[in-house]
ROKOLDO-75125 format. One line per 4 residues: number of its first residue (from 1); for each residue x, y, z of C-alpha. Coordinates in pm, 1 decimal, padded with zeros to 6 digits. Last residue first. Example, Ala and Ser with C-alpha at 12.3 -4.5 7.8 and 13.67 -1.06 7.14 Angstrom:
2 = 01367.0,-00106.0,00714.0  01230.0,-00450.0,00780.0
// end
This chain:
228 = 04925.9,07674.7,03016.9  04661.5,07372.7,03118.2  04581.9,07283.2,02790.9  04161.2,07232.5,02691.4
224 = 03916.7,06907.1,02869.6  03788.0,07185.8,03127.6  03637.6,07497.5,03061.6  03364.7,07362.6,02812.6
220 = 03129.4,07518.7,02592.8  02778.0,07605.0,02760.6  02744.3,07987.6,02573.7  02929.0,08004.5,02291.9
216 = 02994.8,08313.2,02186.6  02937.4,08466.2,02507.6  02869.1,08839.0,02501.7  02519.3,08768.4,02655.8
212 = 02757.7,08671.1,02966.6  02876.3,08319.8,03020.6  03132.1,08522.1,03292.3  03047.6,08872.9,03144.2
208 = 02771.4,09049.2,03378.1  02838.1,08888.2,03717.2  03166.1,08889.1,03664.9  03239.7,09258.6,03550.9
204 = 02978.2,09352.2,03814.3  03245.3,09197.1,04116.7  03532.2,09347.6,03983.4  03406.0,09700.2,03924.7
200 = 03305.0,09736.2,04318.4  03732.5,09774.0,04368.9  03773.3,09499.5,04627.9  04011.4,09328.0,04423.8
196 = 04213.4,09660.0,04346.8  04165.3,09967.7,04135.2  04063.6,09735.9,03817.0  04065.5,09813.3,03462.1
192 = 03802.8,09678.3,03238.1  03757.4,09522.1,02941.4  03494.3,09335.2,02673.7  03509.4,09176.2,02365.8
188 = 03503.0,08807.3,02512.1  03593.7,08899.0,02866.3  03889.6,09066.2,03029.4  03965.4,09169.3,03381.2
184 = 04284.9,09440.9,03403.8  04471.6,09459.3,03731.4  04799.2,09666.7,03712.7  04779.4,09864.2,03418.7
180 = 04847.8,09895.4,03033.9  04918.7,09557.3,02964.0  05235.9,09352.6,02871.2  05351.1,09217.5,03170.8
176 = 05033.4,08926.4,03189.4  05034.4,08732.3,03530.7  04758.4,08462.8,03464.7  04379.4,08422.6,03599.0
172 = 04065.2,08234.4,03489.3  03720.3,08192.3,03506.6  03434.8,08005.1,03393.8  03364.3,07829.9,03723.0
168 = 03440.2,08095.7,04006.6  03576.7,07937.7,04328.7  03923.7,07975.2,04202.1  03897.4,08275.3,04047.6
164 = 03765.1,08465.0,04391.1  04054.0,08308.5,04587.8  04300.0,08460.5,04284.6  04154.4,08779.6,04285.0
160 = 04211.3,08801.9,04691.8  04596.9,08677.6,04618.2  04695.5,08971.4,04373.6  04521.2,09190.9,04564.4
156 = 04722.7,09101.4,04888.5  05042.0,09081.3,04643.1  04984.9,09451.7,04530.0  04974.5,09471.1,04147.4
152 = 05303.1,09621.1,04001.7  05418.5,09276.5,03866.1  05162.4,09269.1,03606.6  04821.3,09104.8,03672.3
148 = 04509.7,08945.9,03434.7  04219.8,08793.8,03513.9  04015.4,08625.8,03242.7  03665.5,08581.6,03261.2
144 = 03534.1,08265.5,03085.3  03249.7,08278.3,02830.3  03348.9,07984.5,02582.3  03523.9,08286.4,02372.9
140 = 03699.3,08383.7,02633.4  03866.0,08023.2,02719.8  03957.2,08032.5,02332.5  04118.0,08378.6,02420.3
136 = 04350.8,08221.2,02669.6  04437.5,07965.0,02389.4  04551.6,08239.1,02173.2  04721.9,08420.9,02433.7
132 = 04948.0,08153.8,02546.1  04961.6,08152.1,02932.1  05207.3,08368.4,03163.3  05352.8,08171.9,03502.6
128 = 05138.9,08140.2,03816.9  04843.1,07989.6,03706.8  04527.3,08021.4,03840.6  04202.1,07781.5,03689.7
124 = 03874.3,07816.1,03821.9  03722.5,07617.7,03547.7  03916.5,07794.9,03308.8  04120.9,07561.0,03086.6
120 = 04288.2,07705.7,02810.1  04088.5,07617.0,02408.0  04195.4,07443.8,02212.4  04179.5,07534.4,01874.8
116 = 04428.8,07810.9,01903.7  04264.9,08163.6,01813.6  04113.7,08465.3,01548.9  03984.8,08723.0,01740.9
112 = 03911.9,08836.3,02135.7  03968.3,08996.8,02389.5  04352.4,09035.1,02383.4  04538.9,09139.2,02685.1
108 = 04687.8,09354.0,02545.4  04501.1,09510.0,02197.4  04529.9,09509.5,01875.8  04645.5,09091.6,01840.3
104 = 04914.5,08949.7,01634.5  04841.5,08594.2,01636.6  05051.5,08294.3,01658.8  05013.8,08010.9,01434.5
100 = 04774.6,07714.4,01508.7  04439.3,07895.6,01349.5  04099.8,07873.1,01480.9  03868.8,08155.3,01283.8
96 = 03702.6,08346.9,01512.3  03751.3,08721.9,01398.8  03638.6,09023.2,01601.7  03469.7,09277.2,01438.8
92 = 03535.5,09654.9,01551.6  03364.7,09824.6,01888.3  03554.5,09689.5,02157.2  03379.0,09752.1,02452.9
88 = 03582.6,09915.5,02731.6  03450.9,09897.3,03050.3  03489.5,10218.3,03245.3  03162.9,10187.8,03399.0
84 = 03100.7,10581.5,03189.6  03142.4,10349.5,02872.7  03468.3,10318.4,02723.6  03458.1,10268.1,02303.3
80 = 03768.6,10051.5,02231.8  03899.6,10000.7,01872.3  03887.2,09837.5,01559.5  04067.2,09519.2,01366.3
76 = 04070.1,09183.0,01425.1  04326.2,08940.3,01599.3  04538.2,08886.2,01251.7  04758.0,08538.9,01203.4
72 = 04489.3,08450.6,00941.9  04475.5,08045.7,00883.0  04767.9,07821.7,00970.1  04532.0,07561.5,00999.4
68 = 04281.7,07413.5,01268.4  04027.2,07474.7,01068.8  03743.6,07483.9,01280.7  03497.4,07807.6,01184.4
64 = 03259.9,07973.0,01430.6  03253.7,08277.6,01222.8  03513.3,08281.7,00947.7  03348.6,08349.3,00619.3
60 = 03502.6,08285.0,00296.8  03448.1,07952.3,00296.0  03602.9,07690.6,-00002.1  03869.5,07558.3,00243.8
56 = 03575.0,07473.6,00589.1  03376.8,07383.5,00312.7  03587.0,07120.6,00106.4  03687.3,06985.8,00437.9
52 = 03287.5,06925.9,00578.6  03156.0,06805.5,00191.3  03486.9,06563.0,00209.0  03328.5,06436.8,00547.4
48 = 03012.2,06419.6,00464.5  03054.2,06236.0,00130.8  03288.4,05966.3,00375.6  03002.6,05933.0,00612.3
44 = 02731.1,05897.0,00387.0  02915.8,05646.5,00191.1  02961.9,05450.6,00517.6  02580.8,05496.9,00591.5
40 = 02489.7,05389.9,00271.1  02736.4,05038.1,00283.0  02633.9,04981.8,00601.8  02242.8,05025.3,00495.3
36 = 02332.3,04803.5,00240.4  02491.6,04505.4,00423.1  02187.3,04483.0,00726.2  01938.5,04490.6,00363.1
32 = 02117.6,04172.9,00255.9  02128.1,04054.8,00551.6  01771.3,04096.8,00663.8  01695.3,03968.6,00272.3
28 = 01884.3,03603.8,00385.7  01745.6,03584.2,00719.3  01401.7,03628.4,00570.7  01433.0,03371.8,00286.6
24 = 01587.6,03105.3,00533.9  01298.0,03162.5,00708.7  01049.2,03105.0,00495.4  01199.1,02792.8,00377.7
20 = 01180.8,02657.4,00720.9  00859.5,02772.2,00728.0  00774.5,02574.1,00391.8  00956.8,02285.7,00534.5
16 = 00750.6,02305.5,00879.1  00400.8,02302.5,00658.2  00537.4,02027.7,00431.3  00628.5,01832.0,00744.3
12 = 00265.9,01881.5,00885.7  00114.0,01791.9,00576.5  00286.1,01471.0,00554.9  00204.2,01390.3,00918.9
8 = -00141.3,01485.4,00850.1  -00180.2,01244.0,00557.3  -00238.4,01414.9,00240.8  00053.1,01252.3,00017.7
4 = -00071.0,00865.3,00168.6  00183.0,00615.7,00127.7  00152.5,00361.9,-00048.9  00000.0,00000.0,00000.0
// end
């Protein structure tokens, strides 16, 4: 006698065959599709990333630009306008291009322009010997306050700015010899010469310019940068 084709055993091994089948046919189009989106979003990445450098060459402007090239070696050009405070606001445009030379700056300490990428850390930071300016004005750019002293500024001042630094996130302070008096506080376009550390002047410079509506860029970090 044969065997019967419509049995329920047979149709039960047809129906696990046919799933098997099944199967096979979805693991093979999950790979297939698991191999082309790799394949688009490794394209995407490498269009991106010669769209980013042909960019960053081809533009002409140089806000918030990352080139970390030689790029323009000028700070910016203009002048101070002193307001009856006696901060000085500079009034001219001041370039943010990231370049790795040095840059000639207008004015001492600089307040902003063209700079290092990386920025110096100023979470607080004091350092006793003179920093780089173009990584100082990285810091200013992320909203620090930078503290500056010559060698004519009393020690006790000298000290009190340095306590108020150091428990001030977004700040900084460095001895700077060339500047044009004593105690000078500098934020991204903005000045002011200081009395002493208990002149009133030092206490509204920081509450209006550390991560101040100046601010570039508000939120950017004060830590992670080069510590001189």
């Amino acid at each position: 006698m044969g065997t019967d084709q419509h049995s329920p055993a047979s149709a039960r091994a047809a129906r696990i065959e046919e799933m098997r089948r099944a199967e096979r046919a979805r693991s093979r189009r999950n790979r297939v599709l698991a191999i082309a989106a790799s394949v688009v979003v490794v394209a995407g990445l490498v269009v991106g990333g010669v769209v980013l450098v042909h960019s960053q060459s081809d533009s002409g402007g140089d806000e918030g630009k990352d080139t970390a090239a030689s790029g323009d070696a000028k700070g910016g050009s203009g002048h101070f306008t002193t307001g009856k405070d006696g901060v000085r606001t500079w009034s001219g445009k001041l370039a943010r291009t990231h370049v790795s030379t040095k840059v000639t700056y207008p004015m001492h300490p600089p307040v902003g322009g063209n700079h290092n990428p990386v920025w110096l850390d100023c979470d607080g930071d004091v350092y006793k010997e003179p920093v780089r300016d173009e990584s100082a004005v990285h810091a200013l750019e992320h909203g620090a306050v930078w503290v500056t002293y010559t060698d004519k500024a009393k020690k006790a001042d000298v000290d009190a700015l340095a306590a108020k630094v150091k428990r001030t996130p977004y700040s900084l302070m460095s001895p700077y010899a060339d500047q044009d008096a004593p105690l000078i506080l500098s934020a991204w376009g903005h000045q002011v010469s200081v009395k002493s550390a208990s002149d009133p002047e030092v206490d509204k410079f920081f509450a209006a310019y550390v991560q101040g509506e100046q601010t570039p860029e508000p939120g950017a970090p004060c830590t992670g940068g080069v510590m001189k």
